[in-house]
ROSE-4610 file (N, C-alpha, C; in Angstrom, 1 decimal, always signed):
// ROSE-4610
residu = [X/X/X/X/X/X/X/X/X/X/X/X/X/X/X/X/X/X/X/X/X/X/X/X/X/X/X/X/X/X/X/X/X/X/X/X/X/X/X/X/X/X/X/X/X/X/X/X/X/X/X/X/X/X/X/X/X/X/X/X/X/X/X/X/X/X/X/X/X/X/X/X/X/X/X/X/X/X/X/X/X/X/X/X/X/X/X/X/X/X/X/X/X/X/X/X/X/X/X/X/X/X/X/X/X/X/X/X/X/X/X/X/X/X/X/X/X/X/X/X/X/X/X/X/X/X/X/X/X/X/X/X/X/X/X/X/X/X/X/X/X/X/X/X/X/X/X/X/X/X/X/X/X/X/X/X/X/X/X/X/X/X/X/X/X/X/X/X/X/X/X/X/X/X/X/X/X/X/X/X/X/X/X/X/X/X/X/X/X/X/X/X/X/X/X/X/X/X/X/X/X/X/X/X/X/X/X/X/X/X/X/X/X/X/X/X/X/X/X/X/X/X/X/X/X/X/X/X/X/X/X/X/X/X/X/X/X/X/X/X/X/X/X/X/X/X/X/X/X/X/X/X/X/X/X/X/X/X/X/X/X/X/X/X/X/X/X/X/X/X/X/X/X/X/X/X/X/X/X/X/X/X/X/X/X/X/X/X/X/X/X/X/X/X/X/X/X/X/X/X/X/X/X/X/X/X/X/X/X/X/X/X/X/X/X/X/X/X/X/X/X/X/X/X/X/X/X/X/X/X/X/X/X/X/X/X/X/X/X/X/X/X/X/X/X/X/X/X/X/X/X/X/X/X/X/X/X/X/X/X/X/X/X/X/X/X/X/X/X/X/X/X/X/X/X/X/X/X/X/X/X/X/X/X/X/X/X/X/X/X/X/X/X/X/X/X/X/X/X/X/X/X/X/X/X/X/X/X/X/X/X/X/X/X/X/X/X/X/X/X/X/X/X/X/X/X/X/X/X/X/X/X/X/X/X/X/X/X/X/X/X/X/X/X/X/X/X/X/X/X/X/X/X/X/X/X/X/X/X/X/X/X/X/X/X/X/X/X/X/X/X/X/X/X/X/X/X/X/X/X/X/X/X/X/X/X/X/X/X/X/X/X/X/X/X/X/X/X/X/X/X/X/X/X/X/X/X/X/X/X/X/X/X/X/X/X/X/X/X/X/X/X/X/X/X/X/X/X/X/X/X/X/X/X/X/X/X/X/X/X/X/X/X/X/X/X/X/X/X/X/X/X/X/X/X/X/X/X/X/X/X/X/X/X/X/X/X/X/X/X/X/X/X/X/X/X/X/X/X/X/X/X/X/X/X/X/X/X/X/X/X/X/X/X/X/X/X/X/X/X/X/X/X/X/X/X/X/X/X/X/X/X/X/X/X/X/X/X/X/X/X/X/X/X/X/X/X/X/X/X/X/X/X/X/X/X/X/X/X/X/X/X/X/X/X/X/X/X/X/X/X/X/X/X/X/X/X/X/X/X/X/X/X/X/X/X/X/X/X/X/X/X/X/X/X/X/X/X/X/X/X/X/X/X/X/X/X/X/X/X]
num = [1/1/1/2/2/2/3/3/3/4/4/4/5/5/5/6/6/6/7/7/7/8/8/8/9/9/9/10/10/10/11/11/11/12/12/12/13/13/13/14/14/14/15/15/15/16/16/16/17/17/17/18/18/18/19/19/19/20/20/20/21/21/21/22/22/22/23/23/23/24/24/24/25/25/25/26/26/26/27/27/27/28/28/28/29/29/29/30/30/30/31/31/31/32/32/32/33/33/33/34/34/34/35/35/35/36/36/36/37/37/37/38/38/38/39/39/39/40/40/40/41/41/41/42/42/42/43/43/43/44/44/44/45/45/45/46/46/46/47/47/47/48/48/48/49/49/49/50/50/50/51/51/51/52/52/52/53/53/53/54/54/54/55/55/55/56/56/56/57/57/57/58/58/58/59/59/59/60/60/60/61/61/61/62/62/62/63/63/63/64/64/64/65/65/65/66/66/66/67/67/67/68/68/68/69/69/69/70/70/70/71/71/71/72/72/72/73/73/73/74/74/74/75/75/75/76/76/76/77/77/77/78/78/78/79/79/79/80/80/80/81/81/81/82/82/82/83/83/83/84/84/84/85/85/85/86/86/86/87/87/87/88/88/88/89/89/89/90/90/90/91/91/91/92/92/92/93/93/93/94/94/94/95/95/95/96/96/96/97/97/97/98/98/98/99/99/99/100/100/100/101/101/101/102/102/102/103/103/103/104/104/104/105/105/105/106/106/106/107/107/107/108/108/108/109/109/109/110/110/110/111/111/111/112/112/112/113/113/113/114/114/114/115/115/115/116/116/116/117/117/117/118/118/118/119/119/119/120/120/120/121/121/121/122/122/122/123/123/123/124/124/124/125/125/125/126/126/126/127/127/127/128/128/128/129/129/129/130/130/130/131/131/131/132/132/132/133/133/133/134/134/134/135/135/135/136/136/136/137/137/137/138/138/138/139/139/139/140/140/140/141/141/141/142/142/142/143/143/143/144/144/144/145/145/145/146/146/146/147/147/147/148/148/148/149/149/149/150/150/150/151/151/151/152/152/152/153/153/153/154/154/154/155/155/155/156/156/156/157/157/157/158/158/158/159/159/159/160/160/160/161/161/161/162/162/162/163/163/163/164/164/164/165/165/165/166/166/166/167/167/167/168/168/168/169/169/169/170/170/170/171/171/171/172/172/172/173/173/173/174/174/174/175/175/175/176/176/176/177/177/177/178/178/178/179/179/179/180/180/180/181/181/181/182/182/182/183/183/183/184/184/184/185/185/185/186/186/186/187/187/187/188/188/188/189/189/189/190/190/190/191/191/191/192/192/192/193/193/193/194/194/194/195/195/195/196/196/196/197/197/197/198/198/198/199/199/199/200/200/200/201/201/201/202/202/202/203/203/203/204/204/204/205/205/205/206/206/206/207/207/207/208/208/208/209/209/209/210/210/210/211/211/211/212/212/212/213/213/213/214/214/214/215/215/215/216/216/216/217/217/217/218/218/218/219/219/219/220/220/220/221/221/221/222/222/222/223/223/223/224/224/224/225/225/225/226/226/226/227/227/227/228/228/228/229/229/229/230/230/230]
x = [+0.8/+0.0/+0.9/+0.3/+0.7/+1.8/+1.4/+2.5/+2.3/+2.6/+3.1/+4.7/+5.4/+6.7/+7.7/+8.5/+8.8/+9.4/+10.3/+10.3/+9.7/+8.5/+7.2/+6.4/+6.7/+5.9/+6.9/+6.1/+7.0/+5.8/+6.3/+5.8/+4.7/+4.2/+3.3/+2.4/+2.5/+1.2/+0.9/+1.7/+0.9/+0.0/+1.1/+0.0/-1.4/-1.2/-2.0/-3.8/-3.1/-4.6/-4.6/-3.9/-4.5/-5.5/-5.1/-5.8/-7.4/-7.3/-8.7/-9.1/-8.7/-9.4/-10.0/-9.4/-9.9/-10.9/-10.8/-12.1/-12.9/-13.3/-14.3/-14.8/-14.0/-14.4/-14.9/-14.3/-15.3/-17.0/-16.8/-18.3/-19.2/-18.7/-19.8/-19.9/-19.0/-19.4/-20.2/-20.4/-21.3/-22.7/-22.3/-23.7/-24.8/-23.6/-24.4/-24.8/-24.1/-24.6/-26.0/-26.1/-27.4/-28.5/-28.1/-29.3/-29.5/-28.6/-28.8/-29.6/-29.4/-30.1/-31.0/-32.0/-33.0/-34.0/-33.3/-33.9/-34.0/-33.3/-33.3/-32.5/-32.9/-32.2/-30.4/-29.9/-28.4/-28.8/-28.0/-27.9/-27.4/-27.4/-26.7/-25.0/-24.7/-23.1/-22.6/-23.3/-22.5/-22.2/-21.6/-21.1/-22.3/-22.0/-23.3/-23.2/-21.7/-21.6/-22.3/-23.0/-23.2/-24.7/-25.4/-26.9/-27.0/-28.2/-28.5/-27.4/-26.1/-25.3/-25.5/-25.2/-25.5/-24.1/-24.5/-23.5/-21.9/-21.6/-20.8/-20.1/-20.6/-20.3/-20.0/-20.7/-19.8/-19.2/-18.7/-17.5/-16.6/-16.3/-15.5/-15.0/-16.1/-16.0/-15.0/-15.4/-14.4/-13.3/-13.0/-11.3/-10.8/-11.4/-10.5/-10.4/-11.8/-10.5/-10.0/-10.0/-8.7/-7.5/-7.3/-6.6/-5.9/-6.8/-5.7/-5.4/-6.4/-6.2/-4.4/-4.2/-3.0/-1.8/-2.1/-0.8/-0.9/-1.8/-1.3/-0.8/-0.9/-0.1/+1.2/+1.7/+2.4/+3.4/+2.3/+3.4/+3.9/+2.8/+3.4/+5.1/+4.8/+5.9/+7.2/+7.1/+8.3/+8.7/+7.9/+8.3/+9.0/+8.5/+9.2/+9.9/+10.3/+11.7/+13.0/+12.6/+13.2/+13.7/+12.3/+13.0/+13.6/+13.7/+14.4/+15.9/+16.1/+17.3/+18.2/+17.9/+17.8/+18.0/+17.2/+17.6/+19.2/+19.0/+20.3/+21.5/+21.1/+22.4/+22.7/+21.3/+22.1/+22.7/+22.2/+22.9/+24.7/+25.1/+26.0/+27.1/+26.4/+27.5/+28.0/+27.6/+28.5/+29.6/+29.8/+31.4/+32.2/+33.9/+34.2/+35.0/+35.0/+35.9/+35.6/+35.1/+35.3/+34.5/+34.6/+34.2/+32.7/+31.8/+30.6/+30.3/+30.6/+30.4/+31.0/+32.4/+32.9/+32.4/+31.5/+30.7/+30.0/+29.1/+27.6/+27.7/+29.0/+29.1/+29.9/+30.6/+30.8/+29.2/+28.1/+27.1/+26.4/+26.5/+25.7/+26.5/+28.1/+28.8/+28.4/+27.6/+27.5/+26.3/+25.3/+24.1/+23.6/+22.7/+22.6/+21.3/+20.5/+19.5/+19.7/+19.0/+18.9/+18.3/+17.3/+16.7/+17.3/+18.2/+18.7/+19.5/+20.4/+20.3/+20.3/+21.1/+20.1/+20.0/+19.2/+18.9/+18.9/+18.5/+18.8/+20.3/+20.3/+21.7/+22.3/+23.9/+24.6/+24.6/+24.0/+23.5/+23.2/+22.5/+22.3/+22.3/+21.7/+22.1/+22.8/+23.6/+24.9/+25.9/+25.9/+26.7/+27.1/+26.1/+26.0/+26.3/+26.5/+26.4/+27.9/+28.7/+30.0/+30.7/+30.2/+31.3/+31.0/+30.1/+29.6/+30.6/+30.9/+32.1/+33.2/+33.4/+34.9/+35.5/+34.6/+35.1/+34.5/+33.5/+32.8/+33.9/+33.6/+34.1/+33.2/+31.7/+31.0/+31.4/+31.4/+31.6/+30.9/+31.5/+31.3/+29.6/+29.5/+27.4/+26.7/+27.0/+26.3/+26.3/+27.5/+27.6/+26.8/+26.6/+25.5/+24.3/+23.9/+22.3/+22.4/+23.4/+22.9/+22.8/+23.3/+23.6/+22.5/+21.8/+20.6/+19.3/+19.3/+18.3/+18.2/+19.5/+19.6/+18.8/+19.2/+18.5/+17.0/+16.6/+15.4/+14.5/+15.1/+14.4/+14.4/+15.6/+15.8/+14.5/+13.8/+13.3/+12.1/+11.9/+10.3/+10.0/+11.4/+11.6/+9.7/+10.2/+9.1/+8.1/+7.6/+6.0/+5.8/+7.0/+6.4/+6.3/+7.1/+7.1/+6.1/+5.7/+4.5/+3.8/+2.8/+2.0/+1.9/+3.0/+3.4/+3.1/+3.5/+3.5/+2.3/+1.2/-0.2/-0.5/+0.7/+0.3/-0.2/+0.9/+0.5/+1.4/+2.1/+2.8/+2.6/+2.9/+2.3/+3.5/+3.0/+4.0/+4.6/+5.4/+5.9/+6.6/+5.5/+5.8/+4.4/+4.4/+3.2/+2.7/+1.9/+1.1/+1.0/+0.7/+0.8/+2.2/+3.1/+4.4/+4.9/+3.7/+4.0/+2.9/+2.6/+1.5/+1.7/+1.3/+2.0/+2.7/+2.5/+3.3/+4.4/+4.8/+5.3/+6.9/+6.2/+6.9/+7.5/+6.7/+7.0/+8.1/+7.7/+9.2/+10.5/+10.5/+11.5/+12.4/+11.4/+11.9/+12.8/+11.8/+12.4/+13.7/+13.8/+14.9/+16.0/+15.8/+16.7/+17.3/+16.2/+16.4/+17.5/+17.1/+17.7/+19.3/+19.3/+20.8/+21.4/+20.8/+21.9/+22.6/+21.2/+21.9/+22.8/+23.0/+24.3/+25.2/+25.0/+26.5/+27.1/+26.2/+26.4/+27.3/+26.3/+27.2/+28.4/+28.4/+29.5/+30.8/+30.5/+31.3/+31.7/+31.4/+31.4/+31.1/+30.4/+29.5/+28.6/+28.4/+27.3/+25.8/+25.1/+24.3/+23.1/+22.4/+21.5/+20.3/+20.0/+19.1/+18.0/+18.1/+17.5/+16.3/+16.4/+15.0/+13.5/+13.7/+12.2/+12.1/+11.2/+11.1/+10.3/+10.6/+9.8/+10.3/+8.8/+8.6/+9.7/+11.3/+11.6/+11.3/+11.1/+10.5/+9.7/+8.9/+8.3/+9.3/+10.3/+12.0/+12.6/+12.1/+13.3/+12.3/+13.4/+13.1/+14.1/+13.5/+14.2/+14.8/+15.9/+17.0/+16.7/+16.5/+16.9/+18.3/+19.0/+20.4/+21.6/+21.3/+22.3/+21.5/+20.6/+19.4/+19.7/+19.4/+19.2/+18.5/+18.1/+17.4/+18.3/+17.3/+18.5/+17.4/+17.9/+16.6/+17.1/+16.2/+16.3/+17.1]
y = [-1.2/+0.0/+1.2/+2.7/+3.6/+4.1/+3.8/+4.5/+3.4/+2.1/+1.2/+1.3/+2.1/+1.9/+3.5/+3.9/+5.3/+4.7/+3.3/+3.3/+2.7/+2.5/+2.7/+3.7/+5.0/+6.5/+6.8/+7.2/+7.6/+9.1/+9.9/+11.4/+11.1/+10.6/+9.8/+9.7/+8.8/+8.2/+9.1/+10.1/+11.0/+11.9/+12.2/+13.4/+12.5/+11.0/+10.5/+10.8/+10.4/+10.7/+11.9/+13.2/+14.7/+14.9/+14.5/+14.1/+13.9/+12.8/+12.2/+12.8/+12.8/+14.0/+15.0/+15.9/+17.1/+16.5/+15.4/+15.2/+15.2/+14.3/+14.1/+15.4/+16.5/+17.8/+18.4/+18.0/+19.1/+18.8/+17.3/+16.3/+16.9/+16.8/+17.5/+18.9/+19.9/+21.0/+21.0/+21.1/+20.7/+20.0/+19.4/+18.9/+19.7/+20.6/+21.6/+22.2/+22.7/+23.7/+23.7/+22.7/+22.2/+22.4/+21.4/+21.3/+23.0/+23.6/+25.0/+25.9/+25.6/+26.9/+26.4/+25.3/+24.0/+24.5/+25.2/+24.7/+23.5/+22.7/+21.6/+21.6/+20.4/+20.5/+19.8/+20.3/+19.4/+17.8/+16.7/+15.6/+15.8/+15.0/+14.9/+14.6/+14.2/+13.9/+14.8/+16.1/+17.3/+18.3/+18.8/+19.8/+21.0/+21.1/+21.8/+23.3/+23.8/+24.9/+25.4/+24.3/+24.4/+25.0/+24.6/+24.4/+26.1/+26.5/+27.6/+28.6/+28.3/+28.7/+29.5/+30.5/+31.4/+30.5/+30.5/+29.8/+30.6/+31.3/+32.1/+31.5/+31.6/+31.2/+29.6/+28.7/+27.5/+27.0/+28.2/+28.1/+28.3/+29.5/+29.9/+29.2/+28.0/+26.8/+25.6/+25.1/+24.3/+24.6/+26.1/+26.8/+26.6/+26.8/+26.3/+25.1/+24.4/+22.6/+22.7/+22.7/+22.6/+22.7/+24.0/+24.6/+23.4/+23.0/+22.8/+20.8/+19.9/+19.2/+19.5/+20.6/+20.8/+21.3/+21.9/+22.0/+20.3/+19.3/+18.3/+17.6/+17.5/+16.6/+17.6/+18.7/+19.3/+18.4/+18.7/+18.0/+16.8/+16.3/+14.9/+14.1/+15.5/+15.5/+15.2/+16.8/+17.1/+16.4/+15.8/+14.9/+13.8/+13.1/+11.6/+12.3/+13.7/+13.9/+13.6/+14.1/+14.2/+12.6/+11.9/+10.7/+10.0/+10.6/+9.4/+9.9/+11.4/+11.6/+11.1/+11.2/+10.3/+8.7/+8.1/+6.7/+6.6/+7.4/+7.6/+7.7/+8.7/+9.3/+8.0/+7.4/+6.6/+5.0/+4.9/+3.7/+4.1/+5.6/+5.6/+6.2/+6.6/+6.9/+5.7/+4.2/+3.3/+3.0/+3.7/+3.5/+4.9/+4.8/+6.0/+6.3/+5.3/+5.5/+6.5/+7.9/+8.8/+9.7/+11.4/+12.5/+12.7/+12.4/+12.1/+11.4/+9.9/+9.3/+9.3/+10.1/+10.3/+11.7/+12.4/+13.5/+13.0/+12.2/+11.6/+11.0/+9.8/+9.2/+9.6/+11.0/+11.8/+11.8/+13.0/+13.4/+12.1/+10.8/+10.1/+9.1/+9.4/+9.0/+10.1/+10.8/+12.3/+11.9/+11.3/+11.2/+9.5/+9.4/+7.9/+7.4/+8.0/+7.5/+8.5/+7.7/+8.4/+9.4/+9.6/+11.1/+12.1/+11.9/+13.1/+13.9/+13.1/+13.7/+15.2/+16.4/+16.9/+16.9/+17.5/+16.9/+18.6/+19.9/+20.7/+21.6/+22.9/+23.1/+22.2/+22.5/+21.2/+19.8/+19.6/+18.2/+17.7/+16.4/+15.7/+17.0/+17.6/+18.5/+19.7/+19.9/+20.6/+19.7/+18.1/+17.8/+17.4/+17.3/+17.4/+18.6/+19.2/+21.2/+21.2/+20.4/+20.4/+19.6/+18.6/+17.9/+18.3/+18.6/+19.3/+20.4/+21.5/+22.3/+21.9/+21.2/+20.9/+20.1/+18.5/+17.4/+17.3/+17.5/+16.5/+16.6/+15.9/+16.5/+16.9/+16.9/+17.8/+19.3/+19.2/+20.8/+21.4/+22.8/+23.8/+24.5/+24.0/+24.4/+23.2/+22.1/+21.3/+21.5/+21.6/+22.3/+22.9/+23.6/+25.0/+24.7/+23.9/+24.0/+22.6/+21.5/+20.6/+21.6/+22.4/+23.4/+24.6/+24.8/+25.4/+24.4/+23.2/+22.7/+22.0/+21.8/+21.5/+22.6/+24.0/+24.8/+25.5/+24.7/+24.9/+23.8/+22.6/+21.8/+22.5/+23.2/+24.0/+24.8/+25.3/+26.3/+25.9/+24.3/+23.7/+23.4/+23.1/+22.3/+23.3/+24.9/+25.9/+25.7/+25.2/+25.2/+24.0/+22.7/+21.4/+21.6/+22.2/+22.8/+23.5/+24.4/+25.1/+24.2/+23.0/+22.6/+21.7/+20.6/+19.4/+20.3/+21.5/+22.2/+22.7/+22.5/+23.2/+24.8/+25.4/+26.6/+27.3/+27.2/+28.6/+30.0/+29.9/+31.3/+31.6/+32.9/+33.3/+33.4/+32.5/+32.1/+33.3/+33.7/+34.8/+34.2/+33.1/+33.0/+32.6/+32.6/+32.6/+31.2/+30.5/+29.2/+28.8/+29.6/+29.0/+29.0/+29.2/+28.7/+27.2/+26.7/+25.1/+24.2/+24.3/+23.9/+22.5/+21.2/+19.8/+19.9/+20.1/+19.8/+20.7/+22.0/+22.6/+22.0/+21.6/+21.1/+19.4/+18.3/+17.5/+17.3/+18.5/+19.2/+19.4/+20.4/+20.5/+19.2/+18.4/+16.9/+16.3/+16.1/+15.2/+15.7/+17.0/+17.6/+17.3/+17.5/+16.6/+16.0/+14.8/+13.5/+13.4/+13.3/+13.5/+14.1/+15.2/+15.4/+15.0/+14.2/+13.5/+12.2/+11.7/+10.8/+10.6/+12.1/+12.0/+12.3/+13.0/+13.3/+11.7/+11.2/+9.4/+8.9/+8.8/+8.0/+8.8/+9.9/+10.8/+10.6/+10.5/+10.7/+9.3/+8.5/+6.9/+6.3/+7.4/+6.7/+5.7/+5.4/+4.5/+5.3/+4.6/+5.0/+6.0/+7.0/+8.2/+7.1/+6.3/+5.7/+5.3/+4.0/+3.8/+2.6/+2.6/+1.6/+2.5/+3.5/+4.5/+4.8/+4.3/+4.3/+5.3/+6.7/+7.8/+7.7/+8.3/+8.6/+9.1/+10.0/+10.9/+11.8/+11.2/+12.0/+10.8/+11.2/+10.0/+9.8/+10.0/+8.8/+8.0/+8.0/+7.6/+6.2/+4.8/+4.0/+3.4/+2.2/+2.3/+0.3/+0.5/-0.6/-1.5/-2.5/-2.9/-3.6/-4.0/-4.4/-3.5/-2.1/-1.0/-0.5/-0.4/-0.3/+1.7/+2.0/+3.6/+3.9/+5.0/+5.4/+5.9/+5.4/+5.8/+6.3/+7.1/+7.6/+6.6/+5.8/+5.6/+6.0]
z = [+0.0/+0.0/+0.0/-0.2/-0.7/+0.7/+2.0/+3.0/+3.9/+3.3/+4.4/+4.9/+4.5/+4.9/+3.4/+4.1/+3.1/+1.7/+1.9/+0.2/-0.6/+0.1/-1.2/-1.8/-1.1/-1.4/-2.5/-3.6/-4.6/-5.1/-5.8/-6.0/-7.2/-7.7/-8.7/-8.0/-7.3/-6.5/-5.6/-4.9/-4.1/-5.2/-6.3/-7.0/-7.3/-7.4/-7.8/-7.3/-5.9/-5.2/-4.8/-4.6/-4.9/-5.8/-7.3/-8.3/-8.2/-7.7/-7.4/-6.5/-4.9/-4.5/-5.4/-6.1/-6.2/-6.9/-7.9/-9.1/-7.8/-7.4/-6.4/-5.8/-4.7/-4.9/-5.8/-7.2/-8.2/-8.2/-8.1/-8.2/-7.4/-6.0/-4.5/-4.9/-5.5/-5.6/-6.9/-7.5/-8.7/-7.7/-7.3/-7.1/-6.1/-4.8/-4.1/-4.6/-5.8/-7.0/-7.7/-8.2/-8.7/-7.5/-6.7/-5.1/-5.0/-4.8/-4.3/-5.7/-6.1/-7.8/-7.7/-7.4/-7.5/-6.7/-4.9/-4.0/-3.2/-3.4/-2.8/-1.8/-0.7/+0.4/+0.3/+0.7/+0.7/+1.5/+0.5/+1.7/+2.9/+3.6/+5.2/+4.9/+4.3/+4.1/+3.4/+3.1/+2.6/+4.1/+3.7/+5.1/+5.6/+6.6/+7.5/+6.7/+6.8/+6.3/+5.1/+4.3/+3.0/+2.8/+3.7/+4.1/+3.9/+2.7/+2.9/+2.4/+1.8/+1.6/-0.2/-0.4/-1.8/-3.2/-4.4/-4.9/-4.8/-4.6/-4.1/-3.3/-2.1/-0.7/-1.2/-1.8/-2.2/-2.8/-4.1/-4.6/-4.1/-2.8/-1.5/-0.7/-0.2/+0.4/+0.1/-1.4/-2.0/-2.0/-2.8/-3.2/-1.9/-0.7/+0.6/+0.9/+0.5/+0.7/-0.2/-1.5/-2.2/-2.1/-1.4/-0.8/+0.4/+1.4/+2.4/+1.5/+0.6/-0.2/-0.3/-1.4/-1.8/-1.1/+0.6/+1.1/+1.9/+2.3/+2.6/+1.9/+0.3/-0.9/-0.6/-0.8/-0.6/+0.6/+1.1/+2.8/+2.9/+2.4/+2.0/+0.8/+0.0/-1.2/-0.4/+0.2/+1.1/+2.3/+3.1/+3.5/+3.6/+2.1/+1.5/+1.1/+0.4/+0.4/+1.7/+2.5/+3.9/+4.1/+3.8/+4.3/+3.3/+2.2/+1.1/+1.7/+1.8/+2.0/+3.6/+4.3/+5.5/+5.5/+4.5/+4.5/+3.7/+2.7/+1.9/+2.9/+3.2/+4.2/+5.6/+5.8/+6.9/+5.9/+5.1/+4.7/+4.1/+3.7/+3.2/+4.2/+5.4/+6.2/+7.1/+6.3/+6.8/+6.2/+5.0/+4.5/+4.7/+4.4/+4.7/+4.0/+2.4/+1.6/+0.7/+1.0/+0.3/+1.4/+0.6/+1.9/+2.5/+0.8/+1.4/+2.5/+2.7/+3.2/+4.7/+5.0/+5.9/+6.7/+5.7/+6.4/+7.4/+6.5/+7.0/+8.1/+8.3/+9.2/+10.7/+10.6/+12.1/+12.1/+11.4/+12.2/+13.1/+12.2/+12.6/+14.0/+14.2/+15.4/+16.6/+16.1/+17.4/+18.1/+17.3/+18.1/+18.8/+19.6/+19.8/+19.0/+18.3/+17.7/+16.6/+15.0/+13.9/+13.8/+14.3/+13.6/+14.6/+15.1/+15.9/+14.9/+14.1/+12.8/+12.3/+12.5/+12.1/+10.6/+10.2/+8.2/+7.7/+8.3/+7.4/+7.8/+8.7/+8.8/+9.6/+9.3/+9.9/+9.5/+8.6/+9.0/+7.6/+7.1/+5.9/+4.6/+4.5/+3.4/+3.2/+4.2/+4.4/+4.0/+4.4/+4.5/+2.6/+1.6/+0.4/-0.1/+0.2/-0.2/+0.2/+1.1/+1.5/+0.2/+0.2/-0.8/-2.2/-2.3/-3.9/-3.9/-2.9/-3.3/-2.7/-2.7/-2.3/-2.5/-2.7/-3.6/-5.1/-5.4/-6.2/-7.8/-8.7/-10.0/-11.1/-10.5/-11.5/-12.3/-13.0/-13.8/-12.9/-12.7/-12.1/-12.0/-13.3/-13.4/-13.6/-13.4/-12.6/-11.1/-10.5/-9.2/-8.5/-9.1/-9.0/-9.0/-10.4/-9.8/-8.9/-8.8/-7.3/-6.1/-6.3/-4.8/-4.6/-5.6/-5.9/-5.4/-5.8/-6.1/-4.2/-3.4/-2.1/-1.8/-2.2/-1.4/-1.8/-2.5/-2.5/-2.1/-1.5/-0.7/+0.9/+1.2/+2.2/+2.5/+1.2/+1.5/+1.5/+1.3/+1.3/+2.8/+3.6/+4.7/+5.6/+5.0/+6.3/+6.0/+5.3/+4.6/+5.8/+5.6/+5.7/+7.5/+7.9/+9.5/+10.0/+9.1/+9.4/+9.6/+8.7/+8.2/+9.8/+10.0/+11.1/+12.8/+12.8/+13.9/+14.2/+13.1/+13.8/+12.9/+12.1/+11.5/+12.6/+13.8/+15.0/+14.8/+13.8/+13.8/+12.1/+11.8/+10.9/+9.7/+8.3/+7.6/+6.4/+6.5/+6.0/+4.1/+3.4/+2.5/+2.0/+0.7/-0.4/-0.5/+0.2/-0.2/-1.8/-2.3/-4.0/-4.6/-3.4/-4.2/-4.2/-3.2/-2.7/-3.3/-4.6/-4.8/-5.3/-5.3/-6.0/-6.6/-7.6/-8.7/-8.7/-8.5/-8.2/-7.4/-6.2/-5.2/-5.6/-6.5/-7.3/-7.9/-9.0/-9.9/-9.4/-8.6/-7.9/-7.1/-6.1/-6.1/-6.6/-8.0/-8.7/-9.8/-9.9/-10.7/-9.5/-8.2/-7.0/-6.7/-6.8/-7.1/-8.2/-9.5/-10.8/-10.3/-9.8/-9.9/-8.9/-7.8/-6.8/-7.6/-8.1/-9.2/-10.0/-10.6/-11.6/-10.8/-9.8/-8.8/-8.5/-8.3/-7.5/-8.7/-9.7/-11.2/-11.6/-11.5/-11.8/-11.8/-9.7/-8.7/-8.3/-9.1/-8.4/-7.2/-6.8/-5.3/-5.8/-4.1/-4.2/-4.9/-5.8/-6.4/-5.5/-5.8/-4.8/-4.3/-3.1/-2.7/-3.3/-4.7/-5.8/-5.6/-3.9/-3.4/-3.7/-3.6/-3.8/-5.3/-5.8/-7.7/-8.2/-8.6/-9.1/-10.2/-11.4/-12.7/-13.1/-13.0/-12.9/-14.3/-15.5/-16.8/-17.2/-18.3/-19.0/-19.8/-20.2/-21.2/-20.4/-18.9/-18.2/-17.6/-17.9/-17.1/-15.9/-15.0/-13.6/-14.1/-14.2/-14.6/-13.1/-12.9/-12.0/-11.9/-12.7/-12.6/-11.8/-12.6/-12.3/-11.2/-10.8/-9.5/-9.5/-10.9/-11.5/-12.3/-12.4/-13.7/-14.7/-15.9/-17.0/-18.0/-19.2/-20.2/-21.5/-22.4/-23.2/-24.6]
């Protein structure tokens, strides 16, 4: 099933049922729609709020579940981000034959349990932002956007904090910047270039147990246990 365990969540299947959620939302709003211009009473399994409600007021209604629909796919994206990178980072900081791996595995000699970790400053994706300038042998603009694209998982981390925390303080960034797909893309352009850093760089391959679409050219080899494009 879809979240029995993190390397089965892949970015497909969450957009998947966003997806369908919303169809389904468009269905109930359409149908209050009708009931309401009609005169007719709403069923009992539509929301109270709706009862008596002007079409207005329940187009108003929906765009807010939609709304919070898409910052929980959102949260969800970012999350299996978090954890794919985490599983990565603790399986590779058991070797030390190179710097990546010799990063990963101080942070993870410091603490007595894994998620102590920490995973943004200091920690799992600093410690990739370290060897990207100072070891890797990617060309200089590949470089850049891996070191771009770290930091814009950085910058997804406050949405996903906001969201886990309760949204009790007041978020000083634009919700439609984190909208699925949006937040997807970015992922998986992520994903994508940890990967070539891995094959590049002769590491161990970027944590290739979690299988995302990453383009429609690209299939998932199981031999070389990567994606590759046709």
């Amino acid at each position: 099933m879809l979240f029995d365990k993190p390397t089965t969540l892949n970015i497909d299947a969450v957009l998947g049922w966003n997806s369908l959620i919303l169809s389904s939302l468009q269905r109930v709003r359409q149908e209050a729609l009708r009931l309401t211009k009609a005169g007719d009473p709403l069923p009992e399994d539509m929301p109270s709020e709706l009862n008596y409600a002007s079409p207005e007021e329940i187009f108003a209604y929906f765009d807010s579940v939609r709304e919070e629909v898409d910052l929980s796919t959102a949260f969800v994206i970012i999350a299996s981000a978090e954890a794919r990178l985490r599983l990565d980072a603790k399986s590779r900081a058991k070797y030390t034959n190179n710097p990546l791996s010799t990063h990963l595995n101080k942070l993870y000699q410091k603490v007595d349990q894994d998620w102590k970790v920490p995973f943004k400053d200091d920690g799992i994706l600093d410690a990739w932002k370290y060897y990207l300038n100072f070891h890797s042998q990617l060309p200089d603009t590949d470089k850049r956007r891996a070191v771009s694209l770290l930091g814009d998982l950085k910058s997804t981390l406050a949405i996903r904090h906001w969201i886990a925390h309760g949204r009790y303080w007041d978020l000083n960034l634009s919700i439609k910047s984190f909208l699925p797909a949006t937040v997807a893309r970015s992922m998986k352009r992520l994903y994508r270039q940890l990967q070539d850093i891995t094959d590049h760089d002769g590491l161990v391959a970027f944590n290739p147990m979690i299988r995302d679409n990453i383009s429609p050219s690209t299939v998932y080899h199981k031999v070389s246990g990567r994606y590759r494009s046709d």
